[in-house]
N, C-alpha and C positions, 0 to 999 in steps of 0.2 A: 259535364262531359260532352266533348265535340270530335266527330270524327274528320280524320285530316288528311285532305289525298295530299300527294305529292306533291302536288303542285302551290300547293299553300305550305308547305314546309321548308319550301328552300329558298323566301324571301324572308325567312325568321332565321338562314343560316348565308345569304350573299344579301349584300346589301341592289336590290330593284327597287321598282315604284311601287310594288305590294307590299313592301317591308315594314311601313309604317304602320297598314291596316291590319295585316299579321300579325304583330307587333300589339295591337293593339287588343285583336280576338283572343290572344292569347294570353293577355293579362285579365282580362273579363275571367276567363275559366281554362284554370292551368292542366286539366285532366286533357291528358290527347290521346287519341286512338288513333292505332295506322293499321295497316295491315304488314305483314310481314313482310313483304319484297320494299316498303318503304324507304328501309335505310339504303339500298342497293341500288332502287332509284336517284336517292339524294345525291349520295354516291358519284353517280353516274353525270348527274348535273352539274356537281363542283368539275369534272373532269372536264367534260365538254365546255362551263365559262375557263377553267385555265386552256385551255386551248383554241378555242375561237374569239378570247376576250384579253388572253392576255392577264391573266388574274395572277399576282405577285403570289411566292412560292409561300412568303409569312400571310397573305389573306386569305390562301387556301387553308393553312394550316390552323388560321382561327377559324377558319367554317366549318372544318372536319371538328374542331375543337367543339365546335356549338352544336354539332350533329351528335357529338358522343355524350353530349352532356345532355341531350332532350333524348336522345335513345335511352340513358339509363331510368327516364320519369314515364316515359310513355306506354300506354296499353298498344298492347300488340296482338293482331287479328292471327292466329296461325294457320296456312295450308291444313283443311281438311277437304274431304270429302264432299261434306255440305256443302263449302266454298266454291268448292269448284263446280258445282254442281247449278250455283247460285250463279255463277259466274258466267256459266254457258247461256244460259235464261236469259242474262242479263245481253248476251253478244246478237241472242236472236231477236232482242226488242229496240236494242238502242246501236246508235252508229257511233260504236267506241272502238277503240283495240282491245287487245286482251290485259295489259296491265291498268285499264282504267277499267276494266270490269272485273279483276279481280279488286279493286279497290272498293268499288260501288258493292262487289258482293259483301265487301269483310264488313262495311256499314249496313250492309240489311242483314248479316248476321249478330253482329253487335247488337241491334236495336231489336232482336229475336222477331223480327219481320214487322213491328209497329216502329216504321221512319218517322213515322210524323215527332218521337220519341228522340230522336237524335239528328242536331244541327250539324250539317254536312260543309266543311270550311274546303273552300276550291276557288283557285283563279282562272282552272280550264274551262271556255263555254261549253265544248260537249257534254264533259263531264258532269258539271252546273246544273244543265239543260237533263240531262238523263235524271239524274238526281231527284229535280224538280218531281218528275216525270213518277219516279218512284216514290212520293210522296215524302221527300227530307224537307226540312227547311233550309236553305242553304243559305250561307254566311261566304263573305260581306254581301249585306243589301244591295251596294254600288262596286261594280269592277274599280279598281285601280285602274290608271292612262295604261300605257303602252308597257309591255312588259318587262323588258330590259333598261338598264340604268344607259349601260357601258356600251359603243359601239365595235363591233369589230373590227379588228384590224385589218388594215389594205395590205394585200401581197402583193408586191411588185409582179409582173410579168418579164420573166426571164429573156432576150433578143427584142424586147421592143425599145 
């Protein structure tokens, strides 16, 4: 069992440069843990590559495709109290937002406060870095290159 922020989820649902490493963490050990705002994130990813990337209407549709089918296997952290609670702890020690510290909390609730217990799978360095920090072992050993496959499209500028 490995816990999985977001950020390592949505190269196992758009094809990037972490896709293959994901890809590969995930075949090692098929148990994934997320936290409940997970899928809303994913979500939220696919939305923004169809929009700043241009992502065709059928490769969206197989990525939501891949999102619904790893949402039905996946352990899921739910909004409690504790959570949140874990959450705040976590905003006043480490320089995250609050959706990567509600992530960081649902893994040190998950792993009932022994991290060193549960492999933390992230492609974000803050994230990573906090992680570390809170005693996970975090996955992959080596970053993937640069994050994105695909470049953004150019807008023209309108009177020039």
């Amino acid at each position: 069992m490995r816990f999985w922020d977001t950020s390592a989820v949505v190269p196992l649902l758009a094809k990037e440069i972490g896709t293959s490493t994901a890809t590969s963490i995930v075949e090692e050990d098929h148990e994934i843990v997320v936290w409940w705002g997970t899928r809303i994130e994913c979500v939220s990813a696919l939305a923004r590559y169809a929009r700043e990337y241009g992502t065709s209407s059928a490769e969206l549709a197989r990525a939501h495709d891949r999102l619904a089918g790893l949402a039905r296997r996946w352990w899921e952290v739910s909004p409690t109290e504790v959570l949140r609670n874990t959450a705040e702890r976590i905003l006043r020690t480490h320089p995250l937002r609050a959706a990567d510290a509600l992530q960081l909390a649902a893994a040190v609730v998950v792993s009932d406060g022994q991290p060193t217990s549960l492999p933390f799978v992230s492609f974000d360095l803050r994230q990573r870095d906090a992680a570390r920090r809170e005693g996970f072992p975090v996955l992959p050993d080596q970053m993937p290159g640069p994050r994105l496959v695909k470049e953004p499209r150019r807008r023209r500028k309108v009177g020039s």
